[in-house]
N, C-alpha and C positions, 0 to 999 in steps of 0.2 A: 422540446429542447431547442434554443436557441443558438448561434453561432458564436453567441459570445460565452454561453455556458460552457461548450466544449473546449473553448478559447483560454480557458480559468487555469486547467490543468497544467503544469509547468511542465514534468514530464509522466513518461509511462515507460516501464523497463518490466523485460522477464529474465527469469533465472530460473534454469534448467539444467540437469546431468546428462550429458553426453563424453560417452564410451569414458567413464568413471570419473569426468573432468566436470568441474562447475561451467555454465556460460549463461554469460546474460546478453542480451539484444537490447535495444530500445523496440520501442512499439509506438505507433501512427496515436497521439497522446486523442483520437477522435475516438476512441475504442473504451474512451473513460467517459463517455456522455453517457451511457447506458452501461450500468451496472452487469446487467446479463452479455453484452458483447464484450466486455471488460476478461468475462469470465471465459466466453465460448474462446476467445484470443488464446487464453491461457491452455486451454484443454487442446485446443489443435496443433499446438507444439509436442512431440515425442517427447518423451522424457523418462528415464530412468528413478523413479523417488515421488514423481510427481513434478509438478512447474510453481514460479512463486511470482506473481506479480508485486512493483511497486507503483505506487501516481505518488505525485504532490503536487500541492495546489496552494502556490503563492507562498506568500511565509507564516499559512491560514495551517493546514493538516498534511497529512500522510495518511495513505491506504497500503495495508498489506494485506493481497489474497493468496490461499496455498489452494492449490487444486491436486489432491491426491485420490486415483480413483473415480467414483461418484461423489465426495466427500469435498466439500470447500468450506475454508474456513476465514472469514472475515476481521479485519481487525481496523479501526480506525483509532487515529489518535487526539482527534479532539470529537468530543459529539455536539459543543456547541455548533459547530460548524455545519451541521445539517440545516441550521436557520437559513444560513444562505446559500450552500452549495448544493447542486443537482445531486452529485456520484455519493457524498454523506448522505446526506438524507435518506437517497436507494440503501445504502447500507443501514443505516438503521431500520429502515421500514424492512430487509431481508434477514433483521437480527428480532422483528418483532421486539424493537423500545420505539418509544414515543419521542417525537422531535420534542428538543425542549424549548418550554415556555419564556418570554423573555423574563420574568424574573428569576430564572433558573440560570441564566449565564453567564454567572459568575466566579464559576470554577472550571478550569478546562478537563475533563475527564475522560478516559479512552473509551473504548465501545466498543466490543466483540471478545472473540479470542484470546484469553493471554497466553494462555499456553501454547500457541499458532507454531512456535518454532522451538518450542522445548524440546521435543527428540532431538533437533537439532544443535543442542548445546546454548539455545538463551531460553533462559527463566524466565515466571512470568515477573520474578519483581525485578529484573534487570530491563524487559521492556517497558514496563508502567514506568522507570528511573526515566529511559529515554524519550518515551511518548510527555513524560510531564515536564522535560527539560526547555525552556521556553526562550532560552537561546539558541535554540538550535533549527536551523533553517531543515524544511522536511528532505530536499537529497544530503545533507546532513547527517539525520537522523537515521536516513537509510544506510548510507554510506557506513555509519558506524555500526548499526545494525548486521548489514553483509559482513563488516572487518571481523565482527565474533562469532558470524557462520560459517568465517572460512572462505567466503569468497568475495570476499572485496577487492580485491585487485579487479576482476570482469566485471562488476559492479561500478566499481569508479570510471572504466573505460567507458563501460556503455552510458555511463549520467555524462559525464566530458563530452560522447557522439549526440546526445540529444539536447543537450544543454550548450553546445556549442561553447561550452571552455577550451 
């Protein structure tokens, strides 16, 4: 992993239940070079439900991991993007699909989970709406995503502290 790969990542934010309150942090965006730190990040935070990572990476994808338990669940929202990104690629290679080939990247297509936040009140075809929206910059995509779980307001704060808006 190079200094420029971990350098791609725009930001990294967690989202946790503490004492029955949503809250989200930003996270040191170095934690998305490697998929398994990404993850360890996430599980060493307490948390009531489990913890929920975001990354995004330019105005290329979005990653969302849920860590409940033993149990993580991965979701990327473009899988061309594992041609060039480090942190996709690890997700697909931990989703067991194949990077795809370049005459394959011509559709942008999500990759993992869709049902990742369904108990939580988003469907999978409300995510696949937002993962395929191609207007939509990935803390965007996040952001809108948090506003229909409820916790967007800590959500928008902690992108505004890591994103320097």
């Amino acid at each position: 992993m190079t200094v420029a790969d971990v350098g791609e990542t725009d930001f990294a934010v967690i989202v946790f239940r503490e004492e029955d309150q949503w809250e989200a942090d930003g996270l040191p965006v170095s934690v998305t070079a490697d998929l398994d730190d990404f993850v360890q990040a996430l599980r060493r935070q307490p948390s009531r439900g489990g913890t929920i990572g975001f990354a995004g990476v330019g105005d290329d994808f979005w990653v969302a991991i849920r860590v409940l338990g033993e149990e993580e669940s991965l979701f990327l929202s473009d899988l061309t993007a594992a041609v060039e990104y480090p942190l996709a690629r690890q997700i697909l290679e931990a989703l067991d699909i194949p990077v795809p080939a370049d005459d394959e990247l011509d559709q942008v297509l999500p990759a993992g989970d869709m049902s990742i936040f369904a108990d939580l009140g988003l469907d999978e075809m409300e995510l696949g709406a937002v993962s395929a929206d191609l207007d939509l910059y990935p803390e965007d995509a996040v952001a809108l995503i948090a506003q229909r779980l409820r916790f967007g307001d800590v959500v928008d704060r902690a992108l505004d502290t890591v994103l320097g808006s």
